[in-house]
N, C-alpha and C positions, 0 to 999 in steps of 0.2 A: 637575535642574529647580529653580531657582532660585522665593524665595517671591515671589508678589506684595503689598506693601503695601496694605490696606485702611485707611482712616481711620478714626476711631470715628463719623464719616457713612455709611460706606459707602461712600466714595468711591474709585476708583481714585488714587494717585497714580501721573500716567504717567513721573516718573524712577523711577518703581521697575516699570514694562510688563516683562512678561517673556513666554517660552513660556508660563507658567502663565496668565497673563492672556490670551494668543491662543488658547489651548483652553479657556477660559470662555467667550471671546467670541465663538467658534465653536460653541461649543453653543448660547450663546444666540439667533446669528443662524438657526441650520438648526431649532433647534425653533422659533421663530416662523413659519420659514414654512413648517412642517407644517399640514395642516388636519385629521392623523388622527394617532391614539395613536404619542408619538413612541420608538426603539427603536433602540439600538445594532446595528451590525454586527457581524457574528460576531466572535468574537476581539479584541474592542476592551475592554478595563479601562480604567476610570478610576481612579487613587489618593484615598485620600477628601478629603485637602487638594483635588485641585480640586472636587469634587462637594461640599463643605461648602462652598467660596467661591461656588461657582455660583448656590448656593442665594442667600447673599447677594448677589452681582452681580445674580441676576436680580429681587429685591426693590431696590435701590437702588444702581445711577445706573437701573437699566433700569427701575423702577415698573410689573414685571411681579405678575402676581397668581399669586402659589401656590395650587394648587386641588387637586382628587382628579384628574386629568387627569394635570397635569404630573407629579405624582407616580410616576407609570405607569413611568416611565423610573428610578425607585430599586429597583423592586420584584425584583430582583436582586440580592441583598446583597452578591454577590462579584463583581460587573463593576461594580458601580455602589456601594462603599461608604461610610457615613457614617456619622459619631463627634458634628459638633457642629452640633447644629439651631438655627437661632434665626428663628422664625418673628414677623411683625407684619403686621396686616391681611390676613389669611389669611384661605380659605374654605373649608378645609382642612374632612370632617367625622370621627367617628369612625372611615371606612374607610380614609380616607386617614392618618390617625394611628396606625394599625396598621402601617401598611405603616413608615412611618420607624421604629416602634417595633423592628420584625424586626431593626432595626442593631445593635440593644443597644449604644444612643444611650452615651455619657459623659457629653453637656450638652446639654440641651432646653430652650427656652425659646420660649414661645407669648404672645404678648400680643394685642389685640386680634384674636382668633381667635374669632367669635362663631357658629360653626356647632357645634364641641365641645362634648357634652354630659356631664353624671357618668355616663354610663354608659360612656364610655371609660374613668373611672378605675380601672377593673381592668383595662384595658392597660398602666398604669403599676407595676400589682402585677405581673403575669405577665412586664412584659420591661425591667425600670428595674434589675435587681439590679448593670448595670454604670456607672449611673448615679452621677456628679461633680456634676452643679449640675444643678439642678429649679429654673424658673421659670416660674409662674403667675399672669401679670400680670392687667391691666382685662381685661374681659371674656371671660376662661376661666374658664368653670364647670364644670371638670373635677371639683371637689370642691365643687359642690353640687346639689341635688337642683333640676330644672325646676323642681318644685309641690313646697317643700318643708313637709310637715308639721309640726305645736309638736312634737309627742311624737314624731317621729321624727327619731332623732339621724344624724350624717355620719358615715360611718365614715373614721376619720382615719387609719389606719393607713398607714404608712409604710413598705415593707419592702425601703429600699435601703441595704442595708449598708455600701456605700462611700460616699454621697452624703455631699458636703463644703458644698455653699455650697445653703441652699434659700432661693426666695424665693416666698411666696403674699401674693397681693393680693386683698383685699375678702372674704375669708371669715369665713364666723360659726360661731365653735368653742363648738357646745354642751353640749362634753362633756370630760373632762378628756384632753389629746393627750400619751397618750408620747413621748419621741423619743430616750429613756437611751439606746436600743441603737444607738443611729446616733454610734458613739464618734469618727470621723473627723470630723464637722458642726464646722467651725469659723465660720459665716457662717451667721446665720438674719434672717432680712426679714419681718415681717408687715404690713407695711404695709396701713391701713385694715380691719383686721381687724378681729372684733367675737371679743371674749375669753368672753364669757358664764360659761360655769363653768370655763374653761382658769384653772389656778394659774402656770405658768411653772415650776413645781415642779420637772419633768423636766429643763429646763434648768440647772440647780445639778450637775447629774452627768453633764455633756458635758465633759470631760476638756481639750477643743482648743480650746472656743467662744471668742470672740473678739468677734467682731462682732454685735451685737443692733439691730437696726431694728423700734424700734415706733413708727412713724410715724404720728399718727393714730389709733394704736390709744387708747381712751378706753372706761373709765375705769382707767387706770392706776396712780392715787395708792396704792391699797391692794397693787400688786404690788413698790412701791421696797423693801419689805422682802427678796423674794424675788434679786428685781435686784444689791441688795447680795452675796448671797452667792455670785455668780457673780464670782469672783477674776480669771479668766481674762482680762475681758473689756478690749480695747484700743479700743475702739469701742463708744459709747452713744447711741442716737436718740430721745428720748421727744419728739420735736416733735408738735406739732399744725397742721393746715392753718387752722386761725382759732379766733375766741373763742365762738361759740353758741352758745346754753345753756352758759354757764359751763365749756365744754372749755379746758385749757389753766390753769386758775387752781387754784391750790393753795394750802390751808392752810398757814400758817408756810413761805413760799416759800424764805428763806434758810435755815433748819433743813434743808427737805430737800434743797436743793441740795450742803447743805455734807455731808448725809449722804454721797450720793450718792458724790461725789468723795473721802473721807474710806475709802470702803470699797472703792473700787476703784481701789487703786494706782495699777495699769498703765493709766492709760485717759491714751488720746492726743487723739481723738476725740469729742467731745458735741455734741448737737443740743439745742437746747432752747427750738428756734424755737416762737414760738407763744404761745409761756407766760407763766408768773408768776416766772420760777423766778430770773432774773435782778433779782428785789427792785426797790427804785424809784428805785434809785441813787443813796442815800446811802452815801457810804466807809463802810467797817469794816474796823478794826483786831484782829486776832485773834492770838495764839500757836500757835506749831505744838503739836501734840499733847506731843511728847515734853519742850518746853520746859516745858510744864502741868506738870507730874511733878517738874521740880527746881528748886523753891525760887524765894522772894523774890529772893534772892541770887547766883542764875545770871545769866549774859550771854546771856541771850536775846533775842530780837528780834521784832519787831512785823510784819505781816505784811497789807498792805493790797491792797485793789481796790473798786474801780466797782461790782460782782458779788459782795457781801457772802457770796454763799454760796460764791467761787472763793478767796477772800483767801487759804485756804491753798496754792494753786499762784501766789500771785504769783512767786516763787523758783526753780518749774521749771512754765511754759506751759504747757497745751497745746498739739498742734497745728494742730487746727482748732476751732473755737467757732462754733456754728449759732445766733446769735440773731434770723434773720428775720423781723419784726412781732413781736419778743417785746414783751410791756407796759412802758410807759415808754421805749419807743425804747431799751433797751440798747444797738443796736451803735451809734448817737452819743456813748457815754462815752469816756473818754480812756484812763481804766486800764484793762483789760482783761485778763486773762492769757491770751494764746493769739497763736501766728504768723499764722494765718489764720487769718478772721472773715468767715461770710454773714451779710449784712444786706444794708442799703439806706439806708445813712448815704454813699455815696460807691460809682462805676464798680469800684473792686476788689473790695470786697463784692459788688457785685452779680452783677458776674462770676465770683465764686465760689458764690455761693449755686444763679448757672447751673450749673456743672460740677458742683456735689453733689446739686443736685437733679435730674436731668435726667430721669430716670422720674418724676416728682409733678406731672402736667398743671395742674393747678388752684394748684400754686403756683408752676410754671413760666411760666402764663399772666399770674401777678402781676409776675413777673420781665423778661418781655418788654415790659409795660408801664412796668415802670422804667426799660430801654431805651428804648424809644419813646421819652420825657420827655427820656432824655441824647442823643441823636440829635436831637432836633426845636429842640433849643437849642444845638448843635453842642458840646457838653462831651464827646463819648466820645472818651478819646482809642486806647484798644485797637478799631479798629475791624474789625480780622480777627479777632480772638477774640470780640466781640460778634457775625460774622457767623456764625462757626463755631455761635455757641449757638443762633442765630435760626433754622439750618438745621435744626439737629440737632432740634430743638424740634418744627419742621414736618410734620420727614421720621418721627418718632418717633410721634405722638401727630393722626395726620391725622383722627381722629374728631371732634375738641373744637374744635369751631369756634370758641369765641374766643380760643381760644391763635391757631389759624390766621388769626385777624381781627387780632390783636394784632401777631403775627410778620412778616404781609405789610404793614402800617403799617409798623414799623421795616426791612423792605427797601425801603422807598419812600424814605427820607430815607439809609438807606447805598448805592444805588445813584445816587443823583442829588447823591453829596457829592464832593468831592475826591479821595478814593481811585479813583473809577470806573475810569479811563481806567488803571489797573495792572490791574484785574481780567483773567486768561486767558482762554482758551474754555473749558474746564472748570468754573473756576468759574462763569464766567457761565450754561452752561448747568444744573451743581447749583440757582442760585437761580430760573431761568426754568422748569425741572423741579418745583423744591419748590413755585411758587407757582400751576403748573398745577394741581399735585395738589392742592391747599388749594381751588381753585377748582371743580374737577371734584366735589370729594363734597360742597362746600356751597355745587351753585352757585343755590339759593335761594334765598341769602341777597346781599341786596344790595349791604351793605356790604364782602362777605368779594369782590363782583364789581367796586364800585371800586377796593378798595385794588389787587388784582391788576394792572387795566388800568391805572391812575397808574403802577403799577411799572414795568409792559410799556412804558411811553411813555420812559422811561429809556434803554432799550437802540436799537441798529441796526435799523433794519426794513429791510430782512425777512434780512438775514444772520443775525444773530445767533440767530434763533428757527425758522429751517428745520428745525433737527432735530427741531423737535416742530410744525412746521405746520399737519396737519390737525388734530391735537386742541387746534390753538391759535383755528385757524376754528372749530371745532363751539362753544367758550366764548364766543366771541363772538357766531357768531350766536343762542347765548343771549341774551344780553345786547340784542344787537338786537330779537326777536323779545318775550321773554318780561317786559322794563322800562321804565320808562317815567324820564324826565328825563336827569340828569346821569350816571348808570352807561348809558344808552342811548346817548346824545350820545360817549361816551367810546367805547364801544363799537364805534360803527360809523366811528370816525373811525379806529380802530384796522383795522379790516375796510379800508376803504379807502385807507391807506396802503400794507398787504398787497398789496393786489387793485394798487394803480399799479405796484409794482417789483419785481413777480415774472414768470417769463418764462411760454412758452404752456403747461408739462405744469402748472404750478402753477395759471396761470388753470383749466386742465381743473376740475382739483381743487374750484377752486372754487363751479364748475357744479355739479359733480356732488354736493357737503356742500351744496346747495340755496341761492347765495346769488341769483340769481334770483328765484326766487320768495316769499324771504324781503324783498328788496328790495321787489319789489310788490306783496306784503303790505303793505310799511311805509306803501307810496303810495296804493295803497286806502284804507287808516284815514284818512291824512289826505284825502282827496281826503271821505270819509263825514262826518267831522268841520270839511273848510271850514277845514283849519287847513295854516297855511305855517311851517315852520320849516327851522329850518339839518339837520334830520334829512333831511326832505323833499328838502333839495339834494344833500346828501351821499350818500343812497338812488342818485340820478340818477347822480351821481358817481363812485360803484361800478361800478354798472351798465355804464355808461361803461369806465371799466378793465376787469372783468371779461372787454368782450366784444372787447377789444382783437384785433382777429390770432383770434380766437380763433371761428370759426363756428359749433360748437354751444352756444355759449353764446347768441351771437345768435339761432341755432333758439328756444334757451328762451323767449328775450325775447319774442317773437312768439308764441308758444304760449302764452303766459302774458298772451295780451291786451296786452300792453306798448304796442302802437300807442292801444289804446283810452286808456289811461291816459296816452299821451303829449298827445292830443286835448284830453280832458279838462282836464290840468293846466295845459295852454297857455292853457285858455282860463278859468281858474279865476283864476290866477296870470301874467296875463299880461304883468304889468309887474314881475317879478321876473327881471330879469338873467343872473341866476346861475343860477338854475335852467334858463333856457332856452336857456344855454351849453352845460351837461351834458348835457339832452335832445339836444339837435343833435351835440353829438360823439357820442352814443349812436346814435343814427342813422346820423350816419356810418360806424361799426363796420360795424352793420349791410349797408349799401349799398355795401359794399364786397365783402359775397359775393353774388357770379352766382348763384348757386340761391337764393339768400333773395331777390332783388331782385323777385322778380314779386307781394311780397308787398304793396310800396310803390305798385304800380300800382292807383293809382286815383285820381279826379278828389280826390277829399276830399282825399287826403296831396299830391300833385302842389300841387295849389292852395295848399296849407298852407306846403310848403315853398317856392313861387314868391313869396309875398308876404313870407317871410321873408327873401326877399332885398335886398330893400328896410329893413330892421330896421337899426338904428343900436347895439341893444344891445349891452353888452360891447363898445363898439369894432368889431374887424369879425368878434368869433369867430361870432356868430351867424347872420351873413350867410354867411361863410367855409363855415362847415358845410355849412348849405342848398345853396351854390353845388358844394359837395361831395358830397353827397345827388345829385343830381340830374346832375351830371357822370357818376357812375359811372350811373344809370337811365339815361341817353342813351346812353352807350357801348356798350349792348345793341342799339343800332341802332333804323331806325325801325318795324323789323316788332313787334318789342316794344312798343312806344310804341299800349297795347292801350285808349287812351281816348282820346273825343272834344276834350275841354276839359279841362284848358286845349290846345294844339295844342304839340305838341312845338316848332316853329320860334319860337313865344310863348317857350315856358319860356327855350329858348336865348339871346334874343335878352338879353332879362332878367336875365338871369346873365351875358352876357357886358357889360351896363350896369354890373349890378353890381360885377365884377371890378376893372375899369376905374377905378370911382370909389374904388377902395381905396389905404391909402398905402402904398408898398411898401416902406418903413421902419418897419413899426407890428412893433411889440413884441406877441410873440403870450405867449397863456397856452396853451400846447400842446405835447405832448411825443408827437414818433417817434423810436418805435426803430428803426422799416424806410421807406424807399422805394417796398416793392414793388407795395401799389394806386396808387401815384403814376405811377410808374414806367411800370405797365402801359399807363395814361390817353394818355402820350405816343405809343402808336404808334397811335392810335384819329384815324386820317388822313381816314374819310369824317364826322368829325363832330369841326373844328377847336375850335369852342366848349368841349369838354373839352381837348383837349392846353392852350388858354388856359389853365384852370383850374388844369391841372397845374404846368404851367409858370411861372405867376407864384407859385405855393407855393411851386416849388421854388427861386427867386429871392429873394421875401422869405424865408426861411429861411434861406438862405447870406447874405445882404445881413447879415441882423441878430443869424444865431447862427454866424459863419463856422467856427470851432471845434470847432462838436459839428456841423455836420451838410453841411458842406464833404466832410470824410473820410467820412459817409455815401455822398453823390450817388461819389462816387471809389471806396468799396470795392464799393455796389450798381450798379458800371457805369452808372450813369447819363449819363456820358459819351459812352460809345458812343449813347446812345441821344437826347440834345440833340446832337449832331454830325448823325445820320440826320435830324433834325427840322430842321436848320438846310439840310439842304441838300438836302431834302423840295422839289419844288415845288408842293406841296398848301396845306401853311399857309399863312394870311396872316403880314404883316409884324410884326403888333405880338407874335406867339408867338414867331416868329424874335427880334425882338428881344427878348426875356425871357429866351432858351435863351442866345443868345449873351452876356448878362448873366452868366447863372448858370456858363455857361463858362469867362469871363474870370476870376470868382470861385475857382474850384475850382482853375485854372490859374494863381493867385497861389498860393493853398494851400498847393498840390504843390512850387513852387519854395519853399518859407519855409523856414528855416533849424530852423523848430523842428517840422516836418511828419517824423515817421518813417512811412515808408510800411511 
């Protein structure tokens, strides 16, 4: 069994799809659609390489949620084993953190896990002894007290013997932390730590250490003493996230800097974003140490930089140099001693400062915003590796909303730039993915629901966003429902693009996620408020789509008072066009199903829709409707015809006036996808005023759209059914002659050279 490649996104790369990747993807699909504790079949192992990737597949591309549930299915340590946890946004609680612990994990790592309490952290003492890497990101409070006490200290003990790489995030050490006995620890992280009485002291007698990230961590100035005497170290971070209260600024800035580097060899490595430490970038010229020592008279040499306290690594670099927002804009100097440089002087800095920072939300969200800036003025030119950050950003740290406000701004300007049209499906789904989930937990916030929807306007509707459809309606009709202006306008324009070019199981869908009666919700307010806007048409619009083909959505409409509202607004808004183009195709949806028609029967709507036949608005769509309203109520015959006034033979006569005066080259604003209430109208023999109706539709439609809806009338046999009509001796002349129009049309069609039947 061959590996499958994971990205540092978590993304599948599918030239690397393997078996391994079809029994992930097999797990994931059969537990989804469990609705009970899910449980292997007898005799079935999994190796832990898949059962560690699964864990990650099913956190991201799949945005499933790890819980004490899913966990059920590990709680076997030898059918189901696992070496490497790496959990984020989890809701995982102390029981369910037991259960993985039973693996006697190698590498754990929990971040935004915020059901974990310290009272699991004696799960970590009882079953960590074969523990490799310990990381305790944001929001695990594994190591600290809920209600924690002044006088009650944390017990910091550590008792994993082989543990090599530890990272703890946001803990307050108030008491001094061994970690001598931990001789393999070459990689320690404390990021945002609060040191309080910890010395660093321990550290001086880790035999391996290597890398030290105190990131954050303040106040530090008094521990460079300690810091020096770690030899070991290839890797130094004393960055700071800003300047407050005087964090980040040091006494005699180049003195310590030069200490620094002076005392630790081997360092390849320095952060010292944040700070003072990079002086205010006046040159300085220095001698090397060992030149100091021999004479006036030696050939020695002068030794400069930018970075007064680096000038003695002008001659061997560093290779990387963290100066981002250090004081005095350090990374704009010229000299610098180092290969690679984060800052924000220039897109390679920036890009780098990405990749090193990519757990530090708050200075990642600075970072994104620099983006943003090279994006919005078209200067980025890495713009896959900018995407890669902007995801990775999203997908990492989905609590901080304005990294996620910051991140979906710069996908709005790289999906609607020139690269677009190379994006995959994969990719394109990773970013319509990452920017759901940015949406979904802050959807609140308004801002975090335009930039989303701007983005969403970028991509194909509705191809490109089927895979995540219904939770792509549920955010919208947020947005519909719970905003008001420009994120609302956005919103529902988005809902109705969906709602037009999706087929019937989707319409379903859309019934049933409530966009009904969210719609006439919207029409209430206005109709309450006396207010007309393009929401209001759009609303109609939907509706309209929604109930296309589609009969219980037309039940809703009717159940939901739709008629009364339609009453209403016709008569509120009556010289509004557009609106009452939508209303009439909504209707006609409607009147198109036989069991909903008996709803329409009454003098009010009859009458309503008889005088609309007469309406010049829109051209003839509004007439067009009504005449189509009322075609299909007749075709129910005259025993149904269950009101006095107006007189069925009235309505007809009127409708077929109206027909008549229409031009049969007008250019319609209307779109079918089917013939078949059309269709049906033509064999409706004891009542010709409908087959008219039919028939000159289906004329001016081939007349004017011969292309799209020629091969229609041809594939929905409609043929056969204007042939019976033509040679019907029921209908009068002027249907015959419409059929035999539409005939002649469809019978060029079929002969064109470019027609593949």
């Amino acid at each position: 069994m061959s590996n499958i490649y994971v990205g540092p996104d978590g993304v599948l790369d599918e030239k690397f799809k393997s078996l391994q990747h079809f029994c992930i993807d097999f797990l994931y699909k059969n537990i989804q659609d469990q609705d009970y504790k899910p449980i292997l079949h007898n005799g079935v192992l999994l190796p832990s390489d898949v059962c560690d990737k699964f864990l990650d597949y099913f956190q991201f591309p799949c945005n499933g949620e790890i819980n004490d549930s899913l966990l059920e299915i590990f709680e076997n340590t030898l059918k189901t084993p696992l070496k490497y946890v790496h959990l984020r946004n989890s809701t995982i609680s102390n029981h369910g953190l037991s259960k993985l612990l039973n693996h006697r994990l190698m590498s754990l790592s929990l971040w935004y896990c915020r059901n974990l309490t310290s009272d699991a952290s004696r799960l970590l003492t009882m079953f960590g002894e074969n523990l490799r890497n310990l990381e305790l990101g944001l929001n695990v409070k594994l190591l600290k007290h809920s209600e924690p006490m002044e006088n009650e200290p944390v017990d910091f003990e550590l008792n994993f013997p082989n543990l090599r790489r530890l990272v703890l995030v946001g803990v307050v050490m108030n008491q001094e932390m061994s970690l001598a006995h931990l001789h393999d620890l070459n990689y320690i992280d404390f990021t945002s730590c609060t040191l309080g009485k910890c010395t660093l002291e321990s550290l001086t007698q880790l035999p391996h250490l290597q890398t030290l990230i105190l990131f954050s961590v303040w106040p530090i100035s008094n521990h460079l003493p300690t810091i020096c005497n770690i030899k070991t170290l290839h890797t130094l971070d004393i960055s700071i996230v800003n300047q407050v209260t005087g964090q980040g600024t040091y006494d005699q800035p180049d003195q310590k800097l030069e200490m620094l580097v002076y005392n630790l060899p081997n360092l390849t490595h320095l952060d010292i974003s944040g700070t003072n430490l990079a002086g205010n970038g006046v040159a300085r010229k220095v001698t090397t140490p060992d030149e100091k020592t021999m004479g006036t008279n030696s050939n020695y040499c002068l030794l400069s930089s930018d970075i007064p306290g680096l000038a003695s690594r002008s001659q061997h670099p560093l290779q990387f140099l963290g100066l981002y927002q250090t004081e005095h804009y350090a990374c704009k100097r010229h000299d610098i001693p180092a290969i690679e440089i984060a800052g924000e002087a220039n897109e390679k800095q920036i890009l780098t400062a990405a990749r090193y920072y990519h757990d530090r939300p708050i200075v990642l969200t600075k970072i994104l915003n620099d983006l943003y800036h090279l994006f919005r003025f078209e200067s980025c030119k890495e713009i896959y590796t900018a995407l890669d950050v902007v995801l990775n950003a999203m997908d990492k740290h989905l609590q901080f909303k304005h990294m996620q406000i910051s991140g979906s701004a710069t996908l709005f300007y790289i999906v609607k730039g020139r690269e677009k049209s190379k994006f995959g499906t994969t990719l394109k789904n990773h970013i319509i993915t990452t920017l759901l989930n940015g949406m979904a937990v802050h959807i609140t916030d308004d801002t975090m629901l335009r930039n989303g929807y701007l983005t969403l306007t970028q991509f194909s509707m509705p191809a490109d966003v089927l895979f995540e459809y219904e939770r792509l309606i549920k955010i919208l009709l947020h947005g519909v429902s719970k905003t008001e202006g420009f994120v609302q306008r956005i919103a529902i324009y988005l809902l109705n693009t969906l709602a037009c070019q999706v087929d019937g199981r989707q319409k379903l869908v859309l019934g049933e996620l409530g966009v009904i009666s969210t719609m006439l919700n919207l029409i209430k307010n206005r109709l309450d408020r006396l207010m007309f806007d393009d929401v209001l048409e759009v609303a109609w619009s939907t509706m309209w789509n929604v109930t296309d083909e589609t009969a219980i959505n037309c039940k809703k409409f009717l159940e939901g008072q739709g008629m009364q509202y339609f009453l209403k607004c016709l008569n509120t808004f009556h010289e509004k066009e557009e609106l009452l183009r939508n209303m009439m195709g909504l209707l006609g949806n409607v009147a198109e199903v036989k069991w909903l028609r008996p709803n329409l029967m009454t003098s009010e709507f009859i009458k309503v829709f008889s005088d609309l036949l007469d309406s010049i608005s829109d051209g003839i769509e509004v007439s067009y409707n009504a005449a189509g309203v009322l075609a299909h109520i007749a075709s129910d015959g005259s025993r149904a015809w269950q009101i006095e006034a107006p007189s069925r033979e009235e309505v007809l006569q009127r409708m077929v006036n109206a027909i008549e005066r229409w031009d049969l080259k007008s250019e319609r604003n209307i779109n079918y996808r089917s013939f078949e209430p059309i269709l049906s109208l033509l064999k409706c023999y004891d009542t010709p005023q409908c087959q008219h109706w039919a028939v000159w539709c289906l004329a001016n439609l081939t007349e004017v759209y011969p292309d799209k809806y020629c091969i229609l009338v041809i594939q929905e046999k409609g043929l056969d059914f204007l042939t019976e009509l033509v040679e019907h001796p029921a209908p009068y002349d002027r249907i015959k002659e419409l059929a035999q129009l539409v005939l002649k049309k469809c019978s060029n069609f079929n002969t064109s050279p470019d027609f593949d039947g």
